[in-house]
C-alpha positions in Angstrom: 0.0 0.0 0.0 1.5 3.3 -1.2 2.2 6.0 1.7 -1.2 8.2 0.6 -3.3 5.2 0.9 -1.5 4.3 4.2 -2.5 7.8 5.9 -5.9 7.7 4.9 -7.4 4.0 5.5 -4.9 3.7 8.3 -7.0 3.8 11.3 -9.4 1.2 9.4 -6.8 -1.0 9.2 -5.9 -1.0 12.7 -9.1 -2.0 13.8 -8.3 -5.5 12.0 -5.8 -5.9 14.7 -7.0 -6.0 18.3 -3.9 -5.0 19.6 -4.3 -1.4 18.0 -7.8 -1.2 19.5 -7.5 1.0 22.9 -4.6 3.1 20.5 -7.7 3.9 18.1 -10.2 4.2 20.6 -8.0 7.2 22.3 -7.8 8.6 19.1 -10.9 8.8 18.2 -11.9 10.3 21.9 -9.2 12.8 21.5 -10.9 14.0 18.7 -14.5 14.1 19.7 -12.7 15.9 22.9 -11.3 18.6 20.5 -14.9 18.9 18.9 -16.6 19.6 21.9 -13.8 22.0 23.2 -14.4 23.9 20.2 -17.8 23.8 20.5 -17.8 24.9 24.2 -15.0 27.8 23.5 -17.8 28.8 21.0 -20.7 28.9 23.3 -18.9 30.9 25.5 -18.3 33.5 23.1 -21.4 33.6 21.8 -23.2 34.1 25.5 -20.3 37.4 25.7 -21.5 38.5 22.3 -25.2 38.5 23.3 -24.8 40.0 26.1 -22.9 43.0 25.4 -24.4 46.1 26.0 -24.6 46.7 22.2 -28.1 49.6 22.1 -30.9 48.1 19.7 -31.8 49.7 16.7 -35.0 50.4 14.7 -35.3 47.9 12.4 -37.3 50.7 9.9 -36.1 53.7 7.7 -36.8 56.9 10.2 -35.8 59.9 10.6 -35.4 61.9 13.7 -38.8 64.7 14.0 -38.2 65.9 17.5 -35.0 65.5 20.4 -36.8 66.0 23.7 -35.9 65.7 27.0 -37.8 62.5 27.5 -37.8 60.8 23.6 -36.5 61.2 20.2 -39.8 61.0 18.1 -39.1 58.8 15.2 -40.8 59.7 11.8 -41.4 56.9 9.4 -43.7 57.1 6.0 -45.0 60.0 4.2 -45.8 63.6 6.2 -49.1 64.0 4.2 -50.7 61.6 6.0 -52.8 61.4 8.8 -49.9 60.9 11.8 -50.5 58.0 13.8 -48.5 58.3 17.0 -47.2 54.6 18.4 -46.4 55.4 22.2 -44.2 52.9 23.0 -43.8 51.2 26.7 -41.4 53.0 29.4 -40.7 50.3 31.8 -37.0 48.9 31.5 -36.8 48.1 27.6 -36.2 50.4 24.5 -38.7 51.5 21.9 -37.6 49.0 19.9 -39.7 46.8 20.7 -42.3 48.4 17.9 -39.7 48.0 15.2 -37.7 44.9 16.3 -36.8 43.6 12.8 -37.6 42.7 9.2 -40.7 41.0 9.0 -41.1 41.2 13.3 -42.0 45.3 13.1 -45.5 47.1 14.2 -44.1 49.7 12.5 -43.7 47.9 9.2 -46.9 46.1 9.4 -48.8 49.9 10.0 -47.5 51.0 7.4 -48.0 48.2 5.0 -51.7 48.2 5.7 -53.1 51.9 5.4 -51.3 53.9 8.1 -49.3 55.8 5.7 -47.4 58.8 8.4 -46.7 56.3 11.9 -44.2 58.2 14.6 -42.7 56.6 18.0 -41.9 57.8 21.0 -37.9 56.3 21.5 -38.1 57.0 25.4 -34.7 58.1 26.5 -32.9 56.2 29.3 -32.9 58.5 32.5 -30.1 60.0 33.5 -29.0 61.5 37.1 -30.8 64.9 36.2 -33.7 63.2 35.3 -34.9 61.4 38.6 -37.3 63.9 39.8 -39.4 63.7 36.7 -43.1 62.7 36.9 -45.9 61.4 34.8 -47.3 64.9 34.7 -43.1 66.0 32.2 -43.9 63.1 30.0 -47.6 63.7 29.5 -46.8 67.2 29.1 -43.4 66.1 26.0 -46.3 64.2 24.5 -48.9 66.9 24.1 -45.5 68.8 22.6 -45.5 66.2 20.1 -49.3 65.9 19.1 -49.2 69.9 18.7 -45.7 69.5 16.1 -47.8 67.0 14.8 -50.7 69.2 14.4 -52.6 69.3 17.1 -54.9 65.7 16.3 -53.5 62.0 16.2 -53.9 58.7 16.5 -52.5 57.0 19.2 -51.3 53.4 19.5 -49.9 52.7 23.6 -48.4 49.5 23.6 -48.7 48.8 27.9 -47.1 50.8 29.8 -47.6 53.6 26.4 -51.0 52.2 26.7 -52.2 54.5 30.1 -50.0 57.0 28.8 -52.3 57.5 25.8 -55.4 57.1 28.2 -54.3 59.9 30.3 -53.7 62.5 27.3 -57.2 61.1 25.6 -58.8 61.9 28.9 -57.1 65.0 29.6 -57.5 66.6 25.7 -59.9 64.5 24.3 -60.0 66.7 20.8 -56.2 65.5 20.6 -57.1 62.3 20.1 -58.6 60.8 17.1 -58.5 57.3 17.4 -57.1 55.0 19.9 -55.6 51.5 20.5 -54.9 50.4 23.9 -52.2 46.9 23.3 -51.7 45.1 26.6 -51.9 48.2 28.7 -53.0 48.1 32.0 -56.3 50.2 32.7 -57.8 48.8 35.4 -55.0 47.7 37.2 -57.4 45.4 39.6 -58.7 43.4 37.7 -57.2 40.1 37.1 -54.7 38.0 38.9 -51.7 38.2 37.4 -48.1 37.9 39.0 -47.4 41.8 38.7 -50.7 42.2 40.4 -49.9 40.6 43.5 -46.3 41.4 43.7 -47.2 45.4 43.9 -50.3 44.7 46.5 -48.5 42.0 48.7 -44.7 43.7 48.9 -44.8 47.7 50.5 -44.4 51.2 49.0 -40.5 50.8 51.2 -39.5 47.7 49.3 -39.8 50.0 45.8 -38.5 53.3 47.7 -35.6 51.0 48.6 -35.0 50.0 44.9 -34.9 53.6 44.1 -32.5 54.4 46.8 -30.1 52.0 45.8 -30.3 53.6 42.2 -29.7 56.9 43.5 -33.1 58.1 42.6 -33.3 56.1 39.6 -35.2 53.1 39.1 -32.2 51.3 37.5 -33.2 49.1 34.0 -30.9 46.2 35.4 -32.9 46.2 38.3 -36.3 45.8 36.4 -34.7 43.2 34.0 -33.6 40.5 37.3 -37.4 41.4 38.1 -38.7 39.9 35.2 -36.4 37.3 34.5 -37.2 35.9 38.3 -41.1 35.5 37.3 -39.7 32.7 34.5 -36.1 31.7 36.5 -35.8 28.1 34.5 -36.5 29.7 31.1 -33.9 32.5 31.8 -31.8 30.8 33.9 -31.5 27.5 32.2 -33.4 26.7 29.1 -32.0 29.4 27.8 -28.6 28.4 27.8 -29.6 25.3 27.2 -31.2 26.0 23.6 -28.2 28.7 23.0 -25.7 25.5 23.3 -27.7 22.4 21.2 -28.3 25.3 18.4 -24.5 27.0 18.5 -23.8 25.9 14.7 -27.2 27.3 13.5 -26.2 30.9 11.8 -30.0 31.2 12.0 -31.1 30.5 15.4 -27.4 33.0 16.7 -28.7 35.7 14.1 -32.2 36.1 16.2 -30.9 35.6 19.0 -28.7 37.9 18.9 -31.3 40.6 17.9 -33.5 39.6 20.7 -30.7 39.5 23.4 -29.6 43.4 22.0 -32.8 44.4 22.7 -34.2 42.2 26.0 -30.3 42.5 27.9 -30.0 46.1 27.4 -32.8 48.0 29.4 -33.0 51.6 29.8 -33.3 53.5 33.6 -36.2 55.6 34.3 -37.3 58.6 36.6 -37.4 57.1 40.6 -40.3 59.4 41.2 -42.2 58.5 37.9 -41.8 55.0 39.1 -43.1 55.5 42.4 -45.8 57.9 40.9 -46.5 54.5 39.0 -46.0 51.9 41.7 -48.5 53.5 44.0 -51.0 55.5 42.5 -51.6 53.6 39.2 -51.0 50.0 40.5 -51.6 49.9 44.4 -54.3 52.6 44.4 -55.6 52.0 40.6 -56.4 55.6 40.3 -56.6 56.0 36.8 -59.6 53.9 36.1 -61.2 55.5 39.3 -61.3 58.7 38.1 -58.8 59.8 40.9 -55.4 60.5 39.0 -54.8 63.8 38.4 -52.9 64.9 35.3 -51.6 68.2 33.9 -53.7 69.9 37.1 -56.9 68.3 36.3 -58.4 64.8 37.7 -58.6 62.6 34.8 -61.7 60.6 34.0 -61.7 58.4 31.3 -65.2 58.7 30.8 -64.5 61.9 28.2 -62.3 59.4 26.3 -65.2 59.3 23.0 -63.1 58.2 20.2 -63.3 55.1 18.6 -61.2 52.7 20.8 -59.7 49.2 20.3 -58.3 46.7 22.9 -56.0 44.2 22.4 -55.1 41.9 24.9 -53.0 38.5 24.9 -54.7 35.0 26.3 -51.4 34.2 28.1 -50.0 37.6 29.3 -49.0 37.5 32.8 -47.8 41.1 32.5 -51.0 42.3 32.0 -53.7 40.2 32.3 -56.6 40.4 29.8 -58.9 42.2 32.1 -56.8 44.8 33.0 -56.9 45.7 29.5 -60.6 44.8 28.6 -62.2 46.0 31.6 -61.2 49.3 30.1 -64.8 49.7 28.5 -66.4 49.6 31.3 -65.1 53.0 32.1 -64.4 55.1 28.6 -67.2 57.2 27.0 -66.9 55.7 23.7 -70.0 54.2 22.7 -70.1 50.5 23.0 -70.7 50.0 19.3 -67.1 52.1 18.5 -65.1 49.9 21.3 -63.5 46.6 19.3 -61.9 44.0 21.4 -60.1 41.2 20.9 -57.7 38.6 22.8 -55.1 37.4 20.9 -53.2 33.8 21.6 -49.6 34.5 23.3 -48.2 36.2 26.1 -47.5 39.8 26.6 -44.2 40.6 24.4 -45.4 38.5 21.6 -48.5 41.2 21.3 -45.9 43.6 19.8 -43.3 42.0 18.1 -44.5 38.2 17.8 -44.7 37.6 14.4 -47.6 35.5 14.4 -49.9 38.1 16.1 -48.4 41.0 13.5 -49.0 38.9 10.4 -52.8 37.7 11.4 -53.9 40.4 13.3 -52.9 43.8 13.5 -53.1 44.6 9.4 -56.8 44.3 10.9 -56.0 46.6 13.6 -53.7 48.4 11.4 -57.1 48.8 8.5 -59.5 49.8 11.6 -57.1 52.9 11.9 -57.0 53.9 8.6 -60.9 53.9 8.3 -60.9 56.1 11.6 -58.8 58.6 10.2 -60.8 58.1 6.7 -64.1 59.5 8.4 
């Protein structure tokens, strides 16, 4: 046998001989050793990679409308349109989560079904001046915005957004064309979810601690062990667990990727808009009670008239369907110009879960455009 032939058959020709066997055996281990080295070294890297604090990005062509103290207002679609304002959530995670990427975008799905002019509100992370704001300086940056906008929108709040957009409906209802209301919690109550019995059972000093320890901020990273201890085994250990048995899949890295840019990197906010939060919207539910008092005037959501739709997930343990539903038992709209519907999926999903955005907000998406038609 010529040399060539000898290297490459020559393993198979020791195992003819029994002598050679623990020889080939080693052999063979030392090399499925080396594979899962590599593969190990590789894991690792990847978790560093994923978790770098790299800041999300719009997956959509924007441009910047407005740089306030509190957002950068993001413009996307044509200025001749009716604007339809997206008020993103403010509690730990970036705006991106209404244009998270190609094919996995509110924004693009808007605008592919009728809403031709859609803006977001890209909440800033708070910084060190910034912890003495309240509801009452945001509330105020987004009737700034409306006014640029013309003085009439539509408004889309995505849960924490989604009260947000309540308050400024009640407060100025002729500001307010249309409105959606995605997983936000309205009647804070009702249900009972996780979130829901965390605020009632632990006290106003366990949150005022938080704050403390932030230095009058309510610190992202803080928020982000919060919700990764209501699911511990998915974040914990399935997680790493999928991330390892799919580390040669370009696909499966490529989303994850995206989705640990946006979920590992949250954002600060305001201690006393927090606070403000904690106790008078979730302990003492004063916004569907009529007790809340915004811009100088108690807000009752009962001179919200425009033609509403609530969206809530089956399986969100954020905020449960109720908190979101119930909110027609206390809005002025007429019953007949309040749609509803529950979705399947849990709370994220309602946003960016690209099941719910291909089947059913081009509905949602069409309902706005006929609002804005009449």
């Amino acid at each position: 046998m010529s040399r060539k032939s000898s290297s490459k058959y020559g393993n198979l020709s020791l195992l003819g001989v029994p002598a050679f066997w623990p020889m080939t055996m080693a052999a063979a281990l030392a090399e499925a050793e080396s594979e899962v080295i590599a593969k190990n070294i590789k894991f690792v890297e990847e978790e560093i990679k994923i978790h770098a604090e790299r800041r999300p990005q719009p997956a959509t062509p924007n441009k910047i409308r407005l740089d306030l103290r509190t957002m950068l207002l993001r413009a996307y679609g044509e200025e001749s349109a009716f604007p339809t304002l997206v008020v993103a959530p403010y509690a730990g995670h970036t705006a991106v989560i209404a244009d998270y990427h190609k094919g996995q975008s509110l924004v693009e799905t808007l605008l592919a079904n009728g809403v031709g002019h859609v803006l977001l509100t890209d909440w800033k992370s708070a910084t060190e001046d910034m912890k003495d704001l309240e509801i009452d300086n945001y509330l105020a940056e987004m009737v700034v915005v409306i006014d640029d906008l013309g003085g009439r929108v539509n408004l889309v709040g995505l849960c924490q957004g989604g009260w947000l957009s309540a308050m400024v409906a009640a407060r100025f209802p002729n500001k307010v064309n249309a409105l959606v209301l995605a997983g936000a919690p309205i009647d804070t109550d009702a249900g009972n979810g996780p979130i829901k019995r965390m605020v009632h059972e632990l006290p106003v000093s366990f949150y005022e601690e938080l704050v403390a320890l932030g230095g009058g901020l309510m610190l992202g990273k803080f928020m982000l062990q919060g919700w990764k201890n209501m699911h511990p085994e998915q974040h914990y250990v399935e997680e790493h667990i999928d991330l390892y048995e799919h580390i040669e899949d370009p696909a499966y890295l490529a989303k994850e990727e995206t989705f640990k840019r946006w979920y590992e990197n949250p954002i600060d906010l305001p201690g006393r808009w927090y606070l403000q939060a904690i106790v008078q919207l979730f302990k003492e539910n004063r916004l569907a009670k009529g007790k809340f008092v915004g811009l100088g005037r108690r807000l009752d959501l009962h001179n919200i008239t425009c033609p509403t739709y609530l969206l809530a997930g089956a399986a969100d343990d954020i905020t449960t369907p109720e908190q979101v539903l119930n909110a027609q038992k206390y809005l002025g709209t007429p019953k007949e110009r309040i749609m509803q519907k529950t979705v399947p999926g849990g709370h994220i999903g309602l946003f960016m879960g690209a099941r719910t955005l291909k089947e059913h907000w081009p509905e949602i998406a069409r309902w706005i455009a006929a609002q804005t038609a009449q």
